[in-house]
mmJSON file of the N, C-alpha and C atoms, coordinates in Angstrom:
{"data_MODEL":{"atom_site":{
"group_PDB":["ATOM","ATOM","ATOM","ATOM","ATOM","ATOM","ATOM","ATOM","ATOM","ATOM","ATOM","ATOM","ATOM","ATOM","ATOM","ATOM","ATOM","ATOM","ATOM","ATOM","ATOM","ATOM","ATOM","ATOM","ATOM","ATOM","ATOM","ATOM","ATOM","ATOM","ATOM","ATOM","ATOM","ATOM","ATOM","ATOM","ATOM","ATOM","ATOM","ATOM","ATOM","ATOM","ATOM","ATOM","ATOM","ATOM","ATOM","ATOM","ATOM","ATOM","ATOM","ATOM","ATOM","ATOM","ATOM","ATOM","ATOM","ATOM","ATOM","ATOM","ATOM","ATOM","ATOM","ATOM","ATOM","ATOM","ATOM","ATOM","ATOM","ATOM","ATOM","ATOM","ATOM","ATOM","ATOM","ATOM","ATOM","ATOM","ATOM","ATOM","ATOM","ATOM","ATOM","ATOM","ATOM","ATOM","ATOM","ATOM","ATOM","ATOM","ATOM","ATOM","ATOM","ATOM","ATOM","ATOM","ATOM","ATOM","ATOM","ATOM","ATOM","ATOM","ATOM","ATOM","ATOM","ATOM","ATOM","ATOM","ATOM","ATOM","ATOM","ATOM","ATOM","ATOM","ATOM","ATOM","ATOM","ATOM","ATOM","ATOM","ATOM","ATOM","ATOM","ATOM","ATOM","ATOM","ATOM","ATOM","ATOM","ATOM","ATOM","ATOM","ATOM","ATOM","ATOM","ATOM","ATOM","ATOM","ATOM","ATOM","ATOM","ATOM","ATOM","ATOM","ATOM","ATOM","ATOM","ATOM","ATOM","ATOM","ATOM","ATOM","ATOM","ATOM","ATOM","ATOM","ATOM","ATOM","ATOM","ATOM","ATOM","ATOM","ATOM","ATOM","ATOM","ATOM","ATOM","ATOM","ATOM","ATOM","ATOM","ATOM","ATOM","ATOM","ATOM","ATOM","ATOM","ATOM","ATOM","ATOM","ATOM","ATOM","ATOM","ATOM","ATOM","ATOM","ATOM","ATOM","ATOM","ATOM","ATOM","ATOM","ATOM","ATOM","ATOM","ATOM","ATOM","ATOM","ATOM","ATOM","ATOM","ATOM","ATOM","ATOM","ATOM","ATOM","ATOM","ATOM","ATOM","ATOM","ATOM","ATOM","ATOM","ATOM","ATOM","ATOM","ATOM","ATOM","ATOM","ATOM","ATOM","ATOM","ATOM","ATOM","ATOM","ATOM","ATOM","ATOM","ATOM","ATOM","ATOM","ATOM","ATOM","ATOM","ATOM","ATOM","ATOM","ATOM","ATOM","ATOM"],
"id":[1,2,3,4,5,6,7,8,9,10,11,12,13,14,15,16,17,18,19,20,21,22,23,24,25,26,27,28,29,30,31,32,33,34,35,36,37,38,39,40,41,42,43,44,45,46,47,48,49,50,51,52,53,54,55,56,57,58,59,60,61,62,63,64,65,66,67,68,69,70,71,72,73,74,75,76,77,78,79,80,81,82,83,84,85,86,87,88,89,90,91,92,93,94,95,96,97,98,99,100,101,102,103,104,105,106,107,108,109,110,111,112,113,114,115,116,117,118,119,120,121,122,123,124,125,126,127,128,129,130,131,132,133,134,135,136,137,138,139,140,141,142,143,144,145,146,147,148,149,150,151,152,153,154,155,156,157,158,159,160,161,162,163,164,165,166,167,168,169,170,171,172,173,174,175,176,177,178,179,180,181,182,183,184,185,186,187,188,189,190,191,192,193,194,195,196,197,198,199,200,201,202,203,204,205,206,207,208,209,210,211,212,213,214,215,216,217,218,219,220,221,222,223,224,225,226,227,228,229,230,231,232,233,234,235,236,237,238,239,240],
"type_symbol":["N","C","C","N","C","C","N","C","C","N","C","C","N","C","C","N","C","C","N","C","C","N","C","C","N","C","C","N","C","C","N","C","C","N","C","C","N","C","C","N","C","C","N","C","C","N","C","C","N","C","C","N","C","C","N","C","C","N","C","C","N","C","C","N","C","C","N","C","C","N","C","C","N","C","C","N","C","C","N","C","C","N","C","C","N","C","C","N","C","C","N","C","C","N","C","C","N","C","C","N","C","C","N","C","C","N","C","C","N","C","C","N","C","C","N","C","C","N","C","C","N","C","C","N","C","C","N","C","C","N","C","C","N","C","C","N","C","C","N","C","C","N","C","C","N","C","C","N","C","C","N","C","C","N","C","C","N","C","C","N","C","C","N","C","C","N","C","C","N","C","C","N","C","C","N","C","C","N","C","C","N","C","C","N","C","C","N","C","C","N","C","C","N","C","C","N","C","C","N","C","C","N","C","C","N","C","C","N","C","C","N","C","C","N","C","C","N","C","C","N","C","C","N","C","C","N","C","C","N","C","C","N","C","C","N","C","C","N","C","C"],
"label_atom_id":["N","CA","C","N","CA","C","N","CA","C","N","CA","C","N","CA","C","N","CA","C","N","CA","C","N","CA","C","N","CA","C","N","CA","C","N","CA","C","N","CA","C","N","CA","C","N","CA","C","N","CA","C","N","CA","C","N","CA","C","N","CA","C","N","CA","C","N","CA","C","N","CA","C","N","CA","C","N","CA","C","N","CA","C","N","CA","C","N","CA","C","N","CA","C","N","CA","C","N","CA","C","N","CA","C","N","CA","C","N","CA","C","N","CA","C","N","CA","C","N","CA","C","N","CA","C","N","CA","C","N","CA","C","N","CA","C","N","CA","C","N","CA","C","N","CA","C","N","CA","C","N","CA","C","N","CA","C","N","CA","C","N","CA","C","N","CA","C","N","CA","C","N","CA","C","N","CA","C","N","CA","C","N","CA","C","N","CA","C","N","CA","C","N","CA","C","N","CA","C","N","CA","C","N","CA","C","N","CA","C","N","CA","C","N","CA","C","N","CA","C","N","CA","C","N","CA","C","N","CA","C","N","CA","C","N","CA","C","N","CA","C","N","CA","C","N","CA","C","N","CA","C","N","CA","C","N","CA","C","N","CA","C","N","CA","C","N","CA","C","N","CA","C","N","CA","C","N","CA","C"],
"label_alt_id":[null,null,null,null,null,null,null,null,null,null,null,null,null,null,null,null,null,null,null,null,null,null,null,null,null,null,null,null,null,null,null,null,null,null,null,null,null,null,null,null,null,null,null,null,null,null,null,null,null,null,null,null,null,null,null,null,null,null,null,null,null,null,null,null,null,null,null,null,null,null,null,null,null,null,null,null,null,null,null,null,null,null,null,null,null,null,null,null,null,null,null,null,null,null,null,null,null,null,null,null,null,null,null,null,null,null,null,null,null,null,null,null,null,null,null,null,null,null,null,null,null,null,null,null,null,null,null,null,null,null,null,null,null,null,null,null,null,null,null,null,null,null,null,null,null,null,null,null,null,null,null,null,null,null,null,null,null,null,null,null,null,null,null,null,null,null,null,null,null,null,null,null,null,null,null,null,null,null,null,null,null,null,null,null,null,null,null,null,null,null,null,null,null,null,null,null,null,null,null,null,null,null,null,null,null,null,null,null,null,null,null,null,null,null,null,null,null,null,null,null,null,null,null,null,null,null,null,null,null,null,null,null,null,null,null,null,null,null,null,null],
"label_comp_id":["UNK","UNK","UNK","UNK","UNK","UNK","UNK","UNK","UNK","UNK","UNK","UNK","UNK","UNK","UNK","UNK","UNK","UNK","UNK","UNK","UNK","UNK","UNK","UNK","UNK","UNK","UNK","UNK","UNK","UNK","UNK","UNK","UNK","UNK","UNK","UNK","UNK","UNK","UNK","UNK","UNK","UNK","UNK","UNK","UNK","UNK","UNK","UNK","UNK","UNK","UNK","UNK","UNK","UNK","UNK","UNK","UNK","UNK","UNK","UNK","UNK","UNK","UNK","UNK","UNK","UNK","UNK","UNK","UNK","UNK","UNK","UNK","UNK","UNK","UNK","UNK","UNK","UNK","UNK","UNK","UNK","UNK","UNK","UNK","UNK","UNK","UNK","UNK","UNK","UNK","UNK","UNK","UNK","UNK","UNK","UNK","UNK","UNK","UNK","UNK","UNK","UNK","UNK","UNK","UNK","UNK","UNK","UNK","UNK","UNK","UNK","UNK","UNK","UNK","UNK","UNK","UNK","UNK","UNK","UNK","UNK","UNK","UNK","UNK","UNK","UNK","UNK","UNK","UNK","UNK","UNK","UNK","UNK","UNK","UNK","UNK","UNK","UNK","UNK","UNK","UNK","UNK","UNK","UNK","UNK","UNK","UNK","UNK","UNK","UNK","UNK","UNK","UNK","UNK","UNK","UNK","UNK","UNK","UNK","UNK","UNK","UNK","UNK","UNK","UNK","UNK","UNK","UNK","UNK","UNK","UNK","UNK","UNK","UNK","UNK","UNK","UNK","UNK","UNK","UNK","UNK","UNK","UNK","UNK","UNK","UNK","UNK","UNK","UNK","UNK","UNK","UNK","UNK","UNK","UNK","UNK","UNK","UNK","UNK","UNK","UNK","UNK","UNK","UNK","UNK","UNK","UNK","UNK","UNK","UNK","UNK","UNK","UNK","UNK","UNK","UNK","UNK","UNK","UNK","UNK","UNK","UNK","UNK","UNK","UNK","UNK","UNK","UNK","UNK","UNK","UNK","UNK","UNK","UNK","UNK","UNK","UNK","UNK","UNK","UNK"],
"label_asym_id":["A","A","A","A","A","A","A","A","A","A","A","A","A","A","A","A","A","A","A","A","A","A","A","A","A","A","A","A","A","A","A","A","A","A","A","A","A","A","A","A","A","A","A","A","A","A","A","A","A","A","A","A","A","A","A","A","A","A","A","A","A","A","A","A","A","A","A","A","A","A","A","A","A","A","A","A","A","A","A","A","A","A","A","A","A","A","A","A","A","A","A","A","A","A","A","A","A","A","A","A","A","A","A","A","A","A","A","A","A","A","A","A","A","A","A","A","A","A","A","A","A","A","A","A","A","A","A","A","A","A","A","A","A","A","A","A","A","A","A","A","A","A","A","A","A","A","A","A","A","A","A","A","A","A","A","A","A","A","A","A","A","A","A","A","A","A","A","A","A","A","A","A","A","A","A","A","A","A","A","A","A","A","A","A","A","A","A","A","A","A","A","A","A","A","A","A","A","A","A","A","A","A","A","A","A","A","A","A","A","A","A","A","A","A","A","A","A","A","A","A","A","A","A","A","A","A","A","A","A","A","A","A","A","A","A","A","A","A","A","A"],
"label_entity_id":["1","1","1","1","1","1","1","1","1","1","1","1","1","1","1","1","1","1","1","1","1","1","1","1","1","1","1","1","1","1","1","1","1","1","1","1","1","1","1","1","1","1","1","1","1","1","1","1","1","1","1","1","1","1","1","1","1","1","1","1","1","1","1","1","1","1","1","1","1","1","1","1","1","1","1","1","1","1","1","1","1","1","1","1","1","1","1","1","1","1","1","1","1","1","1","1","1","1","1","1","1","1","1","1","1","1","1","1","1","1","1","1","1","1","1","1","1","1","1","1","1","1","1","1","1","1","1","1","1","1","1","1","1","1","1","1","1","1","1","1","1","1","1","1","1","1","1","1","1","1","1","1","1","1","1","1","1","1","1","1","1","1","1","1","1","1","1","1","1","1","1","1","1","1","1","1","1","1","1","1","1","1","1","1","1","1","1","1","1","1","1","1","1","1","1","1","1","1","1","1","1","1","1","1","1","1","1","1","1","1","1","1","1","1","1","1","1","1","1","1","1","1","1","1","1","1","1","1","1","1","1","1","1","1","1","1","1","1","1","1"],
"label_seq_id":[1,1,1,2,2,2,3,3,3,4,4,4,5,5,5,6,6,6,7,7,7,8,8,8,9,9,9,10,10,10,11,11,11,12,12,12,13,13,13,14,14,14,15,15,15,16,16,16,17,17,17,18,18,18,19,19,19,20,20,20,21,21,21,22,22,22,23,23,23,24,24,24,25,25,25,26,26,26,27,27,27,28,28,28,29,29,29,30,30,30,31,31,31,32,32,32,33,33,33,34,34,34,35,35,35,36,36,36,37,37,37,38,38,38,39,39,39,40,40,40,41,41,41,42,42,42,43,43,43,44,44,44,45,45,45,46,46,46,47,47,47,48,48,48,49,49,49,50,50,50,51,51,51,52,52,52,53,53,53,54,54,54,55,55,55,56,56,56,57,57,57,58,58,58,59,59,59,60,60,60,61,61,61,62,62,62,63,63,63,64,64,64,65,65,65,66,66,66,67,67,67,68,68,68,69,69,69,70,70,70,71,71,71,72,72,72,73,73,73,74,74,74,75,75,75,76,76,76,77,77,77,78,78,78,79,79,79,80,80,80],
"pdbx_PDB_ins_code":[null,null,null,null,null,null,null,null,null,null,null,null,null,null,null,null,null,null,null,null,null,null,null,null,null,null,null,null,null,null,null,null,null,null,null,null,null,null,null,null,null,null,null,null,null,null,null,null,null,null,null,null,null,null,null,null,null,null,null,null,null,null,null,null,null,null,null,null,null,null,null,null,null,null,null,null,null,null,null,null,null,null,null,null,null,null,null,null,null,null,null,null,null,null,null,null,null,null,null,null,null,null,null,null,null,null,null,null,null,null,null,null,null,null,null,null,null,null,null,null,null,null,null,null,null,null,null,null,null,null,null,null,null,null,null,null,null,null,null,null,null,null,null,null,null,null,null,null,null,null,null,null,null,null,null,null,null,null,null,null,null,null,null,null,null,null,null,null,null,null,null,null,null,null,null,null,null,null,null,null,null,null,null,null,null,null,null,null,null,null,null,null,null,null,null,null,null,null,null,null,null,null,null,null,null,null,null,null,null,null,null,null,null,null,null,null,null,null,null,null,null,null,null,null,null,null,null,null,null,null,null,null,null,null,null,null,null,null,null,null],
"Cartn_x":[122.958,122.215,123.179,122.733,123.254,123.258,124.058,123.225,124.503,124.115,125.367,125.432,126.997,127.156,127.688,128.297,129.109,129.681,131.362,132.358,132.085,132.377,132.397,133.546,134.585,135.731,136.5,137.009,137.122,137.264,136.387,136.214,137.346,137.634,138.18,137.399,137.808,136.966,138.29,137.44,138.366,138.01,139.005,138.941,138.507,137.531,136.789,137.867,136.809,138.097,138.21,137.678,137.938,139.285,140.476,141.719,141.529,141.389,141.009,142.076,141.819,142.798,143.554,143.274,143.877,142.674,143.208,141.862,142.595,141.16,142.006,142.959,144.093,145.251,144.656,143.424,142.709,141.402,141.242,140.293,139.354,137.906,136.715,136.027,135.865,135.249,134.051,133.32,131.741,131.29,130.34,129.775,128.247,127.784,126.641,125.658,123.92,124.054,122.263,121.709,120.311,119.424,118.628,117.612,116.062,116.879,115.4,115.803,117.286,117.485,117.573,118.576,118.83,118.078,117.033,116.586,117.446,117.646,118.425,120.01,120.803,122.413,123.01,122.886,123.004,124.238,124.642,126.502,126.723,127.589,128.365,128.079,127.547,127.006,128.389,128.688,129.66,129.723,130.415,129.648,131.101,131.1,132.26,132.289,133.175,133.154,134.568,134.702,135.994,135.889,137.302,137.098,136.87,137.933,138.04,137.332,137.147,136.254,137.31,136.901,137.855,139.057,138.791,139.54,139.458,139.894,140.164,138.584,138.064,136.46,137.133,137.272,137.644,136.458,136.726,134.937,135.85,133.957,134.075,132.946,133.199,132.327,131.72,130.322,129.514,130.011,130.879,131.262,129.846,129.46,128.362,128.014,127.332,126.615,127.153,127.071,127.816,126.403,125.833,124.434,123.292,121.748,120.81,119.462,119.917,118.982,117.783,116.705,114.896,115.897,116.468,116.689,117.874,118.748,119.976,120.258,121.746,122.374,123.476,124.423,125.854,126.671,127.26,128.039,129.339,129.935,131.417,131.747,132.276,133.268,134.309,135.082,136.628,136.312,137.903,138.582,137.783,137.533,136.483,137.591],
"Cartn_y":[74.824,74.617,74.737,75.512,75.576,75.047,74.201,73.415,73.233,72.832,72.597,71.252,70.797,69.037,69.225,67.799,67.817,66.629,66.819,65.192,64.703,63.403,62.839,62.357,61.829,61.354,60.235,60.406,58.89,57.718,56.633,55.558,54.292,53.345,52.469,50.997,50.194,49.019,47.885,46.665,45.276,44.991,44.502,43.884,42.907,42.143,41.064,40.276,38.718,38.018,37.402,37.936,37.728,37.928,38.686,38.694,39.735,38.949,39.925,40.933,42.428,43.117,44.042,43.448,44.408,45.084,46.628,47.117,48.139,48.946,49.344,50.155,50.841,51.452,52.549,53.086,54.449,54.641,55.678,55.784,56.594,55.637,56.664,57.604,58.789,60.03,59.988,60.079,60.577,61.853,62.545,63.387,63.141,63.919,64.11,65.062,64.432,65.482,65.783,66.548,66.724,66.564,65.568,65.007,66.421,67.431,68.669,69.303,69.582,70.314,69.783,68.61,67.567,66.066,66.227,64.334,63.621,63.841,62.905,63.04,61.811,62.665,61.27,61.01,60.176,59.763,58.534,58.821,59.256,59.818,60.76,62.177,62.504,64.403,64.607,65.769,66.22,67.467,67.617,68.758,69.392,70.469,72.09,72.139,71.301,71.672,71.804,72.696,72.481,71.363,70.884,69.36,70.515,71.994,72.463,74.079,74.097,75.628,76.854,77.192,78.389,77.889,76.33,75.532,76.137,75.451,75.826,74.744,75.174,74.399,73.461,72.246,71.458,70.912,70.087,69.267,67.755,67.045,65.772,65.051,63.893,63.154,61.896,61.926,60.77,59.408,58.969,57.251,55.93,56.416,55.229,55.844,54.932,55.547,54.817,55.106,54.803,53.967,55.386,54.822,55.777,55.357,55.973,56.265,57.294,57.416,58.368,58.822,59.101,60.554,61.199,62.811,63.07,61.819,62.774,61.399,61.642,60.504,60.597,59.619,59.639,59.31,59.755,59.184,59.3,57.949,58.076,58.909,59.978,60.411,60.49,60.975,60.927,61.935,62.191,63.812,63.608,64.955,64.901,65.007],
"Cartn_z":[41.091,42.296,43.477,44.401,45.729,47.03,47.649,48.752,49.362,51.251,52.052,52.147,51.788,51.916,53.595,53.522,54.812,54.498,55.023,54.541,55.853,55.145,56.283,56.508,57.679,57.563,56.642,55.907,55.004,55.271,54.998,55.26,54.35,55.269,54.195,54.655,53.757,53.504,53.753,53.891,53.619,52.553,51.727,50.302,50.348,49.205,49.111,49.067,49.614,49.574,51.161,51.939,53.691,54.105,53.137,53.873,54.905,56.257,57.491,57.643,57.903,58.25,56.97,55.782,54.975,54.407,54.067,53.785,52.534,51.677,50.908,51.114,50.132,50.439,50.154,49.423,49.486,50.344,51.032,51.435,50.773,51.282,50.799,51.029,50.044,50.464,50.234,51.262,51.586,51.942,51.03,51.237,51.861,52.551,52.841,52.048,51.076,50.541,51.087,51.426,51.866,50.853,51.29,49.897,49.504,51.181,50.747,49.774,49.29,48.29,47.342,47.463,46.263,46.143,46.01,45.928,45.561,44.129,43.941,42.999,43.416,43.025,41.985,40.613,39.815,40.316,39.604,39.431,38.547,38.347,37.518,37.595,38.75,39.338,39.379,38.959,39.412,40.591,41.635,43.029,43.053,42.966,43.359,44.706,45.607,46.84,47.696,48.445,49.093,50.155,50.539,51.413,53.068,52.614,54.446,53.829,54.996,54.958,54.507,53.794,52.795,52.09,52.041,51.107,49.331,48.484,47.219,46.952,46.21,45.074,44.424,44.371,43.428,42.847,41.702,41.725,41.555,42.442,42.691,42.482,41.282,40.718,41.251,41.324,42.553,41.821,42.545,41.748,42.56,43.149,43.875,45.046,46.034,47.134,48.66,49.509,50.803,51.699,51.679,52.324,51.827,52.011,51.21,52.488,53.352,54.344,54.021,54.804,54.655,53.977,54.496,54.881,53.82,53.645,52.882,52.102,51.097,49.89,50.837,51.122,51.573,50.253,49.259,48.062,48.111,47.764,47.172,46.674,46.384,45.087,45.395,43.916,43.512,42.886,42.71,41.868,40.39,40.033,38.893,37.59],
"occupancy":[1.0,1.0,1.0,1.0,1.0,1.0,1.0,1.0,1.0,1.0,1.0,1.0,1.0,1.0,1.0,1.0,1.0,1.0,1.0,1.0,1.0,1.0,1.0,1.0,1.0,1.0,1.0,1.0,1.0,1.0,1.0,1.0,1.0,1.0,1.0,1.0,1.0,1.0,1.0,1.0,1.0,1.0,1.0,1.0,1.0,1.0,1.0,1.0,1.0,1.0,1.0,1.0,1.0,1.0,1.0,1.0,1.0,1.0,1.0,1.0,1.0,1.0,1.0,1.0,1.0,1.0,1.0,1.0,1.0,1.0,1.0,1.0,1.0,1.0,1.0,1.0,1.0,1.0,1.0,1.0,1.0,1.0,1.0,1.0,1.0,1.0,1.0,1.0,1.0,1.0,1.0,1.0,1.0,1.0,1.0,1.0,1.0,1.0,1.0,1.0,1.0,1.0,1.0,1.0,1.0,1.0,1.0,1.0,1.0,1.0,1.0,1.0,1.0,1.0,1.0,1.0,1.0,1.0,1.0,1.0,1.0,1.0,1.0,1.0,1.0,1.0,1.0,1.0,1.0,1.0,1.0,1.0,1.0,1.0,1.0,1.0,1.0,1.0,1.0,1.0,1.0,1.0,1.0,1.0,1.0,1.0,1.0,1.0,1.0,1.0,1.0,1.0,1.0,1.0,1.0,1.0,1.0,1.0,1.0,1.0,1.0,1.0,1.0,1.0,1.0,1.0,1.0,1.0,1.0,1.0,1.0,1.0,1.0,1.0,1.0,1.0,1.0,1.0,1.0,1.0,1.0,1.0,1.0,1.0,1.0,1.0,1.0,1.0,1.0,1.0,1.0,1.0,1.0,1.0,1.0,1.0,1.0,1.0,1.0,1.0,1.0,1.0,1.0,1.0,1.0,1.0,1.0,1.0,1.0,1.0,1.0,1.0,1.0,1.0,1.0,1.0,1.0,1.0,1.0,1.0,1.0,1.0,1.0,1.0,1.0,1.0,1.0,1.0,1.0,1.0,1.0,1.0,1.0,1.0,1.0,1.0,1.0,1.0,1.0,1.0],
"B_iso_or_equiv":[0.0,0.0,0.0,0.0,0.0,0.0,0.0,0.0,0.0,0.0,0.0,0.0,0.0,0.0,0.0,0.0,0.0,0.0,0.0,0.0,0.0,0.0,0.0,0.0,0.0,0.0,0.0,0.0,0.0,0.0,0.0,0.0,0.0,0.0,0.0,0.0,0.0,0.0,0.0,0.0,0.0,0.0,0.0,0.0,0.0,0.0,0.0,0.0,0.0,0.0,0.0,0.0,0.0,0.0,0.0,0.0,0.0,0.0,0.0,0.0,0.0,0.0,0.0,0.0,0.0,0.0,0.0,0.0,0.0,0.0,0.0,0.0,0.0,0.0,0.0,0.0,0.0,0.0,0.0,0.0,0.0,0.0,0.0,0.0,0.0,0.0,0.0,0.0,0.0,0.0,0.0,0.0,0.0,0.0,0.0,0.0,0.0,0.0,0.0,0.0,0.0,0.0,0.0,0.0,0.0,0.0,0.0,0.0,0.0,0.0,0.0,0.0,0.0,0.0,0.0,0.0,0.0,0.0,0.0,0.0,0.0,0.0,0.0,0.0,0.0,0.0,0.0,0.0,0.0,0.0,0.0,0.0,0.0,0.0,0.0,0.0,0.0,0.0,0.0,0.0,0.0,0.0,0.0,0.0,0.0,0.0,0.0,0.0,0.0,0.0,0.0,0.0,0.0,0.0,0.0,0.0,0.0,0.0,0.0,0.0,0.0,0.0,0.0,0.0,0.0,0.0,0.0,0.0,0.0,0.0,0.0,0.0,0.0,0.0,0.0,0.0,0.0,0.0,0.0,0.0,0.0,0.0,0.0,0.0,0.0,0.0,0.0,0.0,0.0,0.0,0.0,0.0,0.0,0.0,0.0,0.0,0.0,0.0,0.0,0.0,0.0,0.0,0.0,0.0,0.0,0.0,0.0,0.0,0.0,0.0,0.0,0.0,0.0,0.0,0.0,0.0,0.0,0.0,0.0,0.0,0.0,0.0,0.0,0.0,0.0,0.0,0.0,0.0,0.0,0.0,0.0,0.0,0.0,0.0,0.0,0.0,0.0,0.0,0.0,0.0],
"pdbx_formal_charge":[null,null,null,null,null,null,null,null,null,null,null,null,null,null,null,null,null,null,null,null,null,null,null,null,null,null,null,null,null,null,null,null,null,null,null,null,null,null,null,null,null,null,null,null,null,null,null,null,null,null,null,null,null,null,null,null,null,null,null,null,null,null,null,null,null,null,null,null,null,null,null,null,null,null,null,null,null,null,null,null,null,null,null,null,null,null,null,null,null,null,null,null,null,null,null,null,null,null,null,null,null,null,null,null,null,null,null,null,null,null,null,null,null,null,null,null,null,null,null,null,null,null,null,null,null,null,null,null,null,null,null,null,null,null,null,null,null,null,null,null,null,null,null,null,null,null,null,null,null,null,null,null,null,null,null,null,null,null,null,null,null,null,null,null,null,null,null,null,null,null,null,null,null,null,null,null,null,null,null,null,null,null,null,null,null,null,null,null,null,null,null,null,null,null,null,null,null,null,null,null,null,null,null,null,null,null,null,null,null,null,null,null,null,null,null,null,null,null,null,null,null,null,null,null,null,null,null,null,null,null,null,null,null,null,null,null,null,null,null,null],
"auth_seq_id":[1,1,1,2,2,2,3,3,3,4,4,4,5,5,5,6,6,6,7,7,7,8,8,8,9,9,9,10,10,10,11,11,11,12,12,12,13,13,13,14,14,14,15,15,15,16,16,16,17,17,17,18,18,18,19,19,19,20,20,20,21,21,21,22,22,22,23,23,23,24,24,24,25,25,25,26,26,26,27,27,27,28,28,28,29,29,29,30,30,30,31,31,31,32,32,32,33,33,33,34,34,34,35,35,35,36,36,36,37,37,37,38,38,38,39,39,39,40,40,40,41,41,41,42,42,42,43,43,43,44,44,44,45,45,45,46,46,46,47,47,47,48,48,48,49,49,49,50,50,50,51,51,51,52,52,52,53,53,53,54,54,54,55,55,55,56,56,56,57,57,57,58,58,58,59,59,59,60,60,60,61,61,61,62,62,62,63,63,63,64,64,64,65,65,65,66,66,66,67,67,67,68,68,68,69,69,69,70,70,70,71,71,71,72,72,72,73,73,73,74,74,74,75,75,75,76,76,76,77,77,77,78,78,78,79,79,79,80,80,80],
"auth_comp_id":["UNK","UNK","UNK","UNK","UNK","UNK","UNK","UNK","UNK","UNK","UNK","UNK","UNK","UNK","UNK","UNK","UNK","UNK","UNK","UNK","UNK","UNK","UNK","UNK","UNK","UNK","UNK","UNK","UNK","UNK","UNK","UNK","UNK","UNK","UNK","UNK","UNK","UNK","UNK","UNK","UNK","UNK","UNK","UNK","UNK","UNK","UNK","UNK","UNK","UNK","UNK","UNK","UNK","UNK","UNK","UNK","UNK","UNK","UNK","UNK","UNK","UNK","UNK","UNK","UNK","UNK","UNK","UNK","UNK","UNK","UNK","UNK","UNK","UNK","UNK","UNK","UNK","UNK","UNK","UNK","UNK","UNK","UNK","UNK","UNK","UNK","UNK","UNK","UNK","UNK","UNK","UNK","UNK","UNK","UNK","UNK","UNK","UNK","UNK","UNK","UNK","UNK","UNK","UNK","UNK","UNK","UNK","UNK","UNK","UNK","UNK","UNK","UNK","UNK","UNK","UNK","UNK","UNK","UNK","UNK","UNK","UNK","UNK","UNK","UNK","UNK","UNK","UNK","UNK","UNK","UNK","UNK","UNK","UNK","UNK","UNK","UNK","UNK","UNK","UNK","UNK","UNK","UNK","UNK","UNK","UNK","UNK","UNK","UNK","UNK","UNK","UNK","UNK","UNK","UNK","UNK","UNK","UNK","UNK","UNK","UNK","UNK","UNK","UNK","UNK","UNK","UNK","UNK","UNK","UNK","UNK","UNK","UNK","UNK","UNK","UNK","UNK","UNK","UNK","UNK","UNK","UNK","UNK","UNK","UNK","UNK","UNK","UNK","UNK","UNK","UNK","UNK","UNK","UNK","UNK","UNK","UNK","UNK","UNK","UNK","UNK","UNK","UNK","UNK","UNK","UNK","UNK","UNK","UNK","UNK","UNK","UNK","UNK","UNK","UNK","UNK","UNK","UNK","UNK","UNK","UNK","UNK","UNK","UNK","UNK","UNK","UNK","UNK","UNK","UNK","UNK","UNK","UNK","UNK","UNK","UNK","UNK","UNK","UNK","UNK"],
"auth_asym_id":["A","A","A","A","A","A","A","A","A","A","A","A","A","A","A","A","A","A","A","A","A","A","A","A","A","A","A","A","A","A","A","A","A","A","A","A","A","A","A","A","A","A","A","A","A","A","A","A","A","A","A","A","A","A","A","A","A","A","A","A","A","A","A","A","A","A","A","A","A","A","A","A","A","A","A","A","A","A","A","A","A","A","A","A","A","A","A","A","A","A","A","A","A","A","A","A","A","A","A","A","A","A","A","A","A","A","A","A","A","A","A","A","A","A","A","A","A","A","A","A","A","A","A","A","A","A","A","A","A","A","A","A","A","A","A","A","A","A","A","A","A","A","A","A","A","A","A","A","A","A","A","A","A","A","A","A","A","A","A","A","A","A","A","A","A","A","A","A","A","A","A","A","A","A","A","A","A","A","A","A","A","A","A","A","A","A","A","A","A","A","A","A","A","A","A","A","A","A","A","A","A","A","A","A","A","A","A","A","A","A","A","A","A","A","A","A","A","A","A","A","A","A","A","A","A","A","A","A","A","A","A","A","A","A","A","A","A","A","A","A"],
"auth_atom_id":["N","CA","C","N","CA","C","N","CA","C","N","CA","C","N","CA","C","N","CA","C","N","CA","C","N","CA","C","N","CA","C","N","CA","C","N","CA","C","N","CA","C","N","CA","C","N","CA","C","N","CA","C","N","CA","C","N","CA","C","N","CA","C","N","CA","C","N","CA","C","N","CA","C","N","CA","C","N","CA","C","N","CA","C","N","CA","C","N","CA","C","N","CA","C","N","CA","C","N","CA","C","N","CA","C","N","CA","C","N","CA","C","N","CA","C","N","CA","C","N","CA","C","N","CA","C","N","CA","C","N","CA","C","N","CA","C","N","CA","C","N","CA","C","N","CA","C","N","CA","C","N","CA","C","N","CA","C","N","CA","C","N","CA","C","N","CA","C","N","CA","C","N","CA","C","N","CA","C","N","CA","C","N","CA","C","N","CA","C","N","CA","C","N","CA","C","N","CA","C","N","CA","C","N","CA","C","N","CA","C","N","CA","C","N","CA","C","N","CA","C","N","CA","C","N","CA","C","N","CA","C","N","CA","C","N","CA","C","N","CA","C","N","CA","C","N","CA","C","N","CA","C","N","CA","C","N","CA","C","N","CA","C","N","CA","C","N","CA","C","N","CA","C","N","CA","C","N","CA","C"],
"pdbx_PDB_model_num":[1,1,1,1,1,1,1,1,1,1,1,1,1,1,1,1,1,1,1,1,1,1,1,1,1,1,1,1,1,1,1,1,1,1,1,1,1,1,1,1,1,1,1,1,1,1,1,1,1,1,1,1,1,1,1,1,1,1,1,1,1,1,1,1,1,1,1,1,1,1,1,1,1,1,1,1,1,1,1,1,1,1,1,1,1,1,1,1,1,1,1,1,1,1,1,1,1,1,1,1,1,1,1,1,1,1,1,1,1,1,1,1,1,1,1,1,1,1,1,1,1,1,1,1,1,1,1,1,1,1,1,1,1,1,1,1,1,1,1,1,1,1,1,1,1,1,1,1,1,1,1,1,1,1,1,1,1,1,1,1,1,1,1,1,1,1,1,1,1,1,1,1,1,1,1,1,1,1,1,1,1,1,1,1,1,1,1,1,1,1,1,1,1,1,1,1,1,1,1,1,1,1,1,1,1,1,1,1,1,1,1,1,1,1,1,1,1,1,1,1,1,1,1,1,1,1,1,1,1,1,1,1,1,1,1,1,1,1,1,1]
}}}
């Protein structure tokens, strides 16, 4: 299946716990994925995408979800 994502900048988090200010030491990758092509994106999809335009295809496996809006999936992944 063919469809256009879009990254989003990587996000990082504060670690549970309330230690204010430390956050994780990796950041998270979010894709954007359009729910007209793709309803729906399990975890464990795996998606062929470059991170930069005429980048190299790597694939990257949906580890969870970021946010779940009307129009699109925002999902975590990591290196597949």
């Amino acid at each position: 299946m063919n469809t256009r994502v879009l990254w989003l900048p990587p996000v990082t988090t504060e670690l549970p716990g309330g230690a204010p200010g430390i956050q994780r030491a990796e950041a998270l990758r979010v894709l954007v994925v359009p729910k007209s092509d793709v309803p729906q994106v399990p975890r464990g999809t795996v998606i062929a995408v470059a991170e930069v335009p005429g980048g190299a295809v790597l694939n990257w496996k949906v580890d969870g979800f970021e946010r779940v809006d009307p129009d699109s999936n925002r999902v975590v992944v990591v290196p597949a």
